[in-house]
GUTOR-417659 format. One record per residue (C-alpha): residue in three letters; residue number from 1; x, y, z. Coordinates in steps of 0.2 Angstrom, whole numbers, m for minus. Example, Ala and Ser with C-alpha at 12.3 -4.5 7.8 and 13.67 -1.06 7.14 Angstrom:
BEGIN
code=Ala; pos=1; u=62; v=m22; w=39
code=Ser; pos=2; u=68; v=m5; w=36
//
This chain:
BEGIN
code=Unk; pos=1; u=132; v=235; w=46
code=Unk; pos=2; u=117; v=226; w=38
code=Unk; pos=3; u=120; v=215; w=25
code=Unk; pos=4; u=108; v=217; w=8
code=Unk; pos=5; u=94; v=204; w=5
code=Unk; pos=6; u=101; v=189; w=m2
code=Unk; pos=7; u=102; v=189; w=m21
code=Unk; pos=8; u=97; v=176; w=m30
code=Unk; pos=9; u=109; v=158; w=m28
code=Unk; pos=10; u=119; v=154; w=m42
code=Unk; pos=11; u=120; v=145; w=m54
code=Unk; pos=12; u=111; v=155; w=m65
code=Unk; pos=13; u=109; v=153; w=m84
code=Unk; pos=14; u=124; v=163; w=m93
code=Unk; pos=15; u=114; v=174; w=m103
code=Unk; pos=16; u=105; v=182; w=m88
code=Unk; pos=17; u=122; v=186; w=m80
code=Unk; pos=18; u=127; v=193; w=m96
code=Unk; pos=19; u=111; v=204; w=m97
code=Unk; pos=20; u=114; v=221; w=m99
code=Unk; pos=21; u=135; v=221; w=m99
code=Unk; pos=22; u=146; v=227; w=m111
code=Unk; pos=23; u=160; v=215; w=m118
code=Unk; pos=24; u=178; v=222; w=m118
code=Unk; pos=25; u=190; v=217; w=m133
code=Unk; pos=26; u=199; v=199; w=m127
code=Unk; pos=27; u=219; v=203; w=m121
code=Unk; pos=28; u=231; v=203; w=m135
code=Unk; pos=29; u=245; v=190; w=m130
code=Unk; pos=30; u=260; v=192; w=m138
code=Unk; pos=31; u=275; v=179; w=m140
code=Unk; pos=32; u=290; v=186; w=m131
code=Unk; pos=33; u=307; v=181; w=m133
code=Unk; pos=34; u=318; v=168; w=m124
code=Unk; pos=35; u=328; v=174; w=m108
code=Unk; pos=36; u=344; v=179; w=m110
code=Unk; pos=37; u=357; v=161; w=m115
code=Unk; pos=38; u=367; v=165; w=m98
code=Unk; pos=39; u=350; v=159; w=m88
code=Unk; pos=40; u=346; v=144; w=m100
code=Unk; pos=41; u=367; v=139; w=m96
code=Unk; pos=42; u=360; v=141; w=m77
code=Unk; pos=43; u=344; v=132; w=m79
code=Unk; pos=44; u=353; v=117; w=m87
code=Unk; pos=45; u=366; v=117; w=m74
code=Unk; pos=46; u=355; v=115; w=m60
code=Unk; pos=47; u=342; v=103; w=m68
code=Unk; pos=48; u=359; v=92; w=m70
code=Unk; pos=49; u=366; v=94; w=m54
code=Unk; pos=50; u=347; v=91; w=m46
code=Unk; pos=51; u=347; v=108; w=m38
code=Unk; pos=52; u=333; v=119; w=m38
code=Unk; pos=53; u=327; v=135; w=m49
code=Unk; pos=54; u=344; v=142; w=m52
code=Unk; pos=55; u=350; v=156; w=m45
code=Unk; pos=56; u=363; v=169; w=m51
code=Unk; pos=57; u=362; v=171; w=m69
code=Unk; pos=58; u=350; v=183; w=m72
code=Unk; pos=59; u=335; v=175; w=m66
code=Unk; pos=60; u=337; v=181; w=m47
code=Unk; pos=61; u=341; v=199; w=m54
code=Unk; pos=62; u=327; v=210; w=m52
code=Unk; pos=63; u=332; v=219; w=m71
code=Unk; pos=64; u=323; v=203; w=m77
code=Unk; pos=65; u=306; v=203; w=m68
code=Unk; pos=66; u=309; v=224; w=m72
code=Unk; pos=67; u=308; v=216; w=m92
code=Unk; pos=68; u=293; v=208; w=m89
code=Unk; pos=69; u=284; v=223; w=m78
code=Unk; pos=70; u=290; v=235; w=m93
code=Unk; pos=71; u=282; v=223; w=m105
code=Unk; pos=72; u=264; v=221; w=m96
code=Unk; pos=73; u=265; v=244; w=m93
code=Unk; pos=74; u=266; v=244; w=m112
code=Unk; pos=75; u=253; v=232; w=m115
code=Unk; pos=76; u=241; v=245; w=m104
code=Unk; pos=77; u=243; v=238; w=m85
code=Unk; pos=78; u=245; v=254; w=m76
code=Unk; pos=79; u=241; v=249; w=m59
code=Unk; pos=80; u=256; v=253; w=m49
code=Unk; pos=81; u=255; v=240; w=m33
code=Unk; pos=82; u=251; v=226; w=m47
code=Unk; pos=83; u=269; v=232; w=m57
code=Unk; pos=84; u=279; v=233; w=m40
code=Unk; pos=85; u=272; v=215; w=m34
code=Unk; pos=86; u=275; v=207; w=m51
code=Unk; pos=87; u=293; v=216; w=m49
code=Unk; pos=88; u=298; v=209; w=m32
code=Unk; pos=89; u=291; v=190; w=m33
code=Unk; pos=90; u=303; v=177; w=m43
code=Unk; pos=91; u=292; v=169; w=m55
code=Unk; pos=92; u=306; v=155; w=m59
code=Unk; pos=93; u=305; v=149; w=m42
code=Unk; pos=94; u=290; v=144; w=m42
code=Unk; pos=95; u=289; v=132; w=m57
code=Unk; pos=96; u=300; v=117; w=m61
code=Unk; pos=97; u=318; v=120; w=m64
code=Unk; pos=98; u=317; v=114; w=m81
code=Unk; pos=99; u=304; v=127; w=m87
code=Unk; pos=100; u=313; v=140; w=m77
code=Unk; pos=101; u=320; v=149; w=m93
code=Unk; pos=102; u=302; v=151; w=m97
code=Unk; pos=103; u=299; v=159; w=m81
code=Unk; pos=104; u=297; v=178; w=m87
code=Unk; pos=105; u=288; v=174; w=m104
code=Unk; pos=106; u=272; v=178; w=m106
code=Unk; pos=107; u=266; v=159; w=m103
code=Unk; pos=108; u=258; v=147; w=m96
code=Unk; pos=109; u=267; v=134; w=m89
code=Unk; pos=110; u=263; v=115; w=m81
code=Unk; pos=111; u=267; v=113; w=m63
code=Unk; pos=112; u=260; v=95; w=m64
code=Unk; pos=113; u=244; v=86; w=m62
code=Unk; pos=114; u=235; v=94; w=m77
code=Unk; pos=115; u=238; v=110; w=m69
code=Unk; pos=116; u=245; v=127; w=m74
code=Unk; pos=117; u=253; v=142; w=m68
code=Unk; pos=118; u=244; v=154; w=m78
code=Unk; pos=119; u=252; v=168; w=m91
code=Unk; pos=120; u=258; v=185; w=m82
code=Unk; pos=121; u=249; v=198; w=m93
code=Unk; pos=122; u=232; v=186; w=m85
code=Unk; pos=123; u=236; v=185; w=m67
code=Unk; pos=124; u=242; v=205; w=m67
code=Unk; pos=125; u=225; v=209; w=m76
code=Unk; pos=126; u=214; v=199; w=m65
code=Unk; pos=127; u=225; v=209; w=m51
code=Unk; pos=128; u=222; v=226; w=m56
code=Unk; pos=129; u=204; v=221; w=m58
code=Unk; pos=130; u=201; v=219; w=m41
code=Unk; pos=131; u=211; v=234; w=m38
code=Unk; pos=132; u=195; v=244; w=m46
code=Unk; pos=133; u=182; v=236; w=m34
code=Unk; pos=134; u=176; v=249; w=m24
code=Unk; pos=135; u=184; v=244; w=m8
code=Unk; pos=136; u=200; v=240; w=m14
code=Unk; pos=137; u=200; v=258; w=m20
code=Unk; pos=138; u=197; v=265; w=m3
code=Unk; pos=139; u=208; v=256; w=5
code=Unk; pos=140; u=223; v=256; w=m7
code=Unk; pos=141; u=225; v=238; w=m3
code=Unk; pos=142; u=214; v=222; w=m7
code=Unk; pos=143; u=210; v=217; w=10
code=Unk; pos=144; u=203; v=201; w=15
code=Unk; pos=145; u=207; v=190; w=1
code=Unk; pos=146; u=201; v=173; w=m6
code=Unk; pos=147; u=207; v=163; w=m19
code=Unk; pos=148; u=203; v=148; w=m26
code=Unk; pos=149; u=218; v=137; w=m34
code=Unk; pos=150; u=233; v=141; w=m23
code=Unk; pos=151; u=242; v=131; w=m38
code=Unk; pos=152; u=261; v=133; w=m35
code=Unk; pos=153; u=259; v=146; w=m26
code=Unk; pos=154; u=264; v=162; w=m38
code=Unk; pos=155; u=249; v=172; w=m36
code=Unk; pos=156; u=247; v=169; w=m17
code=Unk; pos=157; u=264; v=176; w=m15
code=Unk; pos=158; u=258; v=192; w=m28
code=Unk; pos=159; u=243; v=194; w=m15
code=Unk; pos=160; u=251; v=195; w=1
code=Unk; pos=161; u=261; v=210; w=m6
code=Unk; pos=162; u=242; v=218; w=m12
code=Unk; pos=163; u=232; v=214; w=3
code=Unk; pos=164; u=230; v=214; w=23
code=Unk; pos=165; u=224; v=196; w=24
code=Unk; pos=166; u=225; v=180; w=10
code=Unk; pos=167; u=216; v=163; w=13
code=Unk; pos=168; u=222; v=153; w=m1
code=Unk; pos=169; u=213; v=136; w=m6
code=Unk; pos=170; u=220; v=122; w=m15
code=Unk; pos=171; u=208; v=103; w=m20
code=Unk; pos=172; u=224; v=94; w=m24
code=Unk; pos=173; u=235; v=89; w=m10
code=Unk; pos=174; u=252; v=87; w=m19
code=Unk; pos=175; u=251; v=105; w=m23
code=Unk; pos=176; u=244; v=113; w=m7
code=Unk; pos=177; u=260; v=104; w=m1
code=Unk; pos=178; u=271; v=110; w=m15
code=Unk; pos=179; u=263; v=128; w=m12
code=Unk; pos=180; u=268; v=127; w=7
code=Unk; pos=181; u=287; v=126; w=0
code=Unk; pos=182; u=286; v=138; w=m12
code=Unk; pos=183; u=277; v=151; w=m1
code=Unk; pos=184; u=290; v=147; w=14
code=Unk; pos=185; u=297; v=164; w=12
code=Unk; pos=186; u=281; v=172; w=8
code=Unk; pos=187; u=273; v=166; w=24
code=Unk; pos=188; u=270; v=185; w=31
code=Unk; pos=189; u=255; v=184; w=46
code=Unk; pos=190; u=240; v=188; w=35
code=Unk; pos=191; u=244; v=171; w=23
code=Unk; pos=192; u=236; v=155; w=26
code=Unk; pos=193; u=233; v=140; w=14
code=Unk; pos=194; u=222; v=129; w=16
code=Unk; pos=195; u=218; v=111; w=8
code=Unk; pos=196; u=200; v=109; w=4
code=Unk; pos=197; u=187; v=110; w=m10
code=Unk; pos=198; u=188; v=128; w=m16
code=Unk; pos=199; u=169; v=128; w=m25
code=Unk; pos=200; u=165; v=129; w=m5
code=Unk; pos=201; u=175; v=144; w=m3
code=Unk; pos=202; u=181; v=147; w=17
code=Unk; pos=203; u=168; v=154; w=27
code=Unk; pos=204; u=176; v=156; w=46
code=Unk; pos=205; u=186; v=170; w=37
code=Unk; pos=206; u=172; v=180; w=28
code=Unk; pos=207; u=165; v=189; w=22
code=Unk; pos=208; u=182; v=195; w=8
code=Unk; pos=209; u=185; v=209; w=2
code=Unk; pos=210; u=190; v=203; w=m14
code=Unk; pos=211; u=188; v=185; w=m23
code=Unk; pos=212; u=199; v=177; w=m38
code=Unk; pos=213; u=198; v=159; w=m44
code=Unk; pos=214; u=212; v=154; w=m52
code=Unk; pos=215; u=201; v=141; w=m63
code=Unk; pos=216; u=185; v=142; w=m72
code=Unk; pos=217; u=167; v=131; w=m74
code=Unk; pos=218; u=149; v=132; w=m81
code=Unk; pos=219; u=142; v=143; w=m66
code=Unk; pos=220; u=149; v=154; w=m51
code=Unk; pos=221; u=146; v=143; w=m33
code=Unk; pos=222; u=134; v=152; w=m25
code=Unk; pos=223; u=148; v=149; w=m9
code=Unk; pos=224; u=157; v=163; w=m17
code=Unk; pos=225; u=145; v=177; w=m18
code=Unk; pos=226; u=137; v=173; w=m2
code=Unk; pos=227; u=156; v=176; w=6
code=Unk; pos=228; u=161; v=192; w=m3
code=Unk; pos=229; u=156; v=207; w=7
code=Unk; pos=230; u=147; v=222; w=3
code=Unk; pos=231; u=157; v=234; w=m7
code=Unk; pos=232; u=170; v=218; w=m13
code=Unk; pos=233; u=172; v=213; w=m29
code=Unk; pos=234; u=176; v=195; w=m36
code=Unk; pos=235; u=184; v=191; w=m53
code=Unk; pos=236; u=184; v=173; w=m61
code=Unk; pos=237; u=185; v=164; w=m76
code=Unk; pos=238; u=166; v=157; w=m82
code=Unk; pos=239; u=163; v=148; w=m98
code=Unk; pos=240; u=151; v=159; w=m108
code=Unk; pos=241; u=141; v=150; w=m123
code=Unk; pos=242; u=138; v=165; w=m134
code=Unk; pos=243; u=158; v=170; w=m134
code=Unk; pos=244; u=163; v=153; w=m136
code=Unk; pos=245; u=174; v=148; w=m121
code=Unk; pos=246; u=178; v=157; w=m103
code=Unk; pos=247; u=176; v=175; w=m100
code=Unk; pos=248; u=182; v=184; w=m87
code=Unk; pos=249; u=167; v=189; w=m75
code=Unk; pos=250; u=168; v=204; w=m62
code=Unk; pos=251; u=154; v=205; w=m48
code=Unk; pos=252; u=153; v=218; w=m37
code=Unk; pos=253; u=144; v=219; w=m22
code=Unk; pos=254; u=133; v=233; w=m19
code=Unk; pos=255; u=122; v=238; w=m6
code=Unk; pos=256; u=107; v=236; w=m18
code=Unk; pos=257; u=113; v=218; w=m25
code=Unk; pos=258; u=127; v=213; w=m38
code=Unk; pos=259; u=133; v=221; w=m51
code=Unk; pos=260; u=141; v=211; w=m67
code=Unk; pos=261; u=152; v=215; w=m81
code=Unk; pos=262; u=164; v=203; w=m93
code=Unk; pos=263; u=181; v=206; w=m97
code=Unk; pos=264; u=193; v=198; w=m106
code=Unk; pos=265; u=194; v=181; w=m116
code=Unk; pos=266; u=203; v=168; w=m105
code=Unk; pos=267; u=210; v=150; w=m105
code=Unk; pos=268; u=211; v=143; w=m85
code=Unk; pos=269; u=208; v=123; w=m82
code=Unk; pos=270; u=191; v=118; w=m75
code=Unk; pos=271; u=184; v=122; w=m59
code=Unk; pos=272; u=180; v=104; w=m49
code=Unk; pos=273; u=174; v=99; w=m34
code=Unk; pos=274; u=180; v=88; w=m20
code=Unk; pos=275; u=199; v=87; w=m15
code=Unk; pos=276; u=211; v=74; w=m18
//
């Protein structure tokens, strides 16, 4: 198949990206309650005895990540293979046991080095976007999958249940490493993470099917568009000026050039270059 002329590289000014898109309302986040005491009791028992996310009080049964998927179906998320992924991965086992009582609240959390897992209700929505580019909706999967910010690993694990391939990049080497543990028992054949400067993206594996960053900058890397194929679709936080802080920005690839529209308002920690 031939591939479209090149659009223009990015960046490119805010405003023309904007041109000609409709704003949706920003996500309405609402506070949640604490998990049940049973799971803090666990929590606190294994953060004393040095062990790791608890297990057995609630926050291994699957009647609590069933809570959380009820809760994002009643705040409008009706893509069913985001619901059943977000019902089969533990959240609390990929944060720090401390935090794990937190695990299924609609939060973000620190997983160290100024970083964050982002809130469910967020990463199911950026989910479910990709879910309505146009191949993902042929296929019933998402693909061949990129993402930028591997993190703790959370959203990797979400991905290998939604797609046929994921490359996973992370800049900052104590969390690649910390990913690679996580994801030990997520480490199906299409999954590989990789350590390296994610503004680059991974071009031996393009072009992807679908794109998601996991943290948000002034501009799209032109690296980015150039890797996503011809009926993919790429959805990342970018700071827009005239809404006041970072947006969520869907691209589609067309065969006559890209397509843009922004979503919802969004708070993800800054897109850098480099590694370290």
């Amino acid at each position: 198949m031939n591939r479209p002329a090149r659009p223009a590289r990015f960046p490119l000014p805010l405003d023309r990206l904007a041109a000609g898109a409709k704003p949706v309302a920003p996500e309405l986040l609402r506070p949640q309650r604490p998990l049940q005491h049973a799971a803090q009791h666990a929590a606190k028992n294994a953060a004393a005895q040095g062990q790791g996310a608890p297990r057995g009080l609630g926050l291994d049964s699957a009647a609590v990540r069933a809570r959380m998927v009820a809760r994002l179906r009643t705040e409008g998320l009706s893509c069913g293979p985001v619901l059943q992924a977000f019902a089969q991965v533990e959240r609390h086992r990929f944060v720090d046991t401390a935090l794990a009582t937190q695990a299924y609240e609609d939060t973000s959390l620190p997983i160290g080095l100024s970083q964050t897992i982002s809130k469910p209700s967020v990463v199911a929505r950026m989910l479910a976007l990709l879910f309505e580019g146009e191949s993902a909706r042929a296929a019933g999967h998402l693909g061949r999958v990129l993402e930028i910010g591997t993190g703790c690993g959370y959203q990797a694990a979400l991905l290998t249940l939604l797609a046929r391939s994921v490359v996973s990049i992370e800049r900052l080497k104590p969390l690649h490493d910390k990913a690679r543990e996580n994801l030990e028992g997520h480490r199906h054949g299409g999954l590989r993470l990789v350590f390296g400067d994610g503004r680059l993206g991974h071009a031996p594996n393009a072009p992807y099917d679908s794109i998601v960053a996991a943290a948000g900058g002034e501009d799209l890397p032109a690296a980015w568009l150039d890797q996503l194929a011809v009926g993919g679709r790429l959805v990342a936080p970018v700071h827009d000026a005239t809404r006041g802080g970072q947006v969520l920005l869907v691209i589609d690839r067309q065969p006559q050039g890209l397509a843009r529209r922004w979503h919802d308002a969004v708070h993800f920690v800054p897109l850098k270059s480099g590694t370290a």
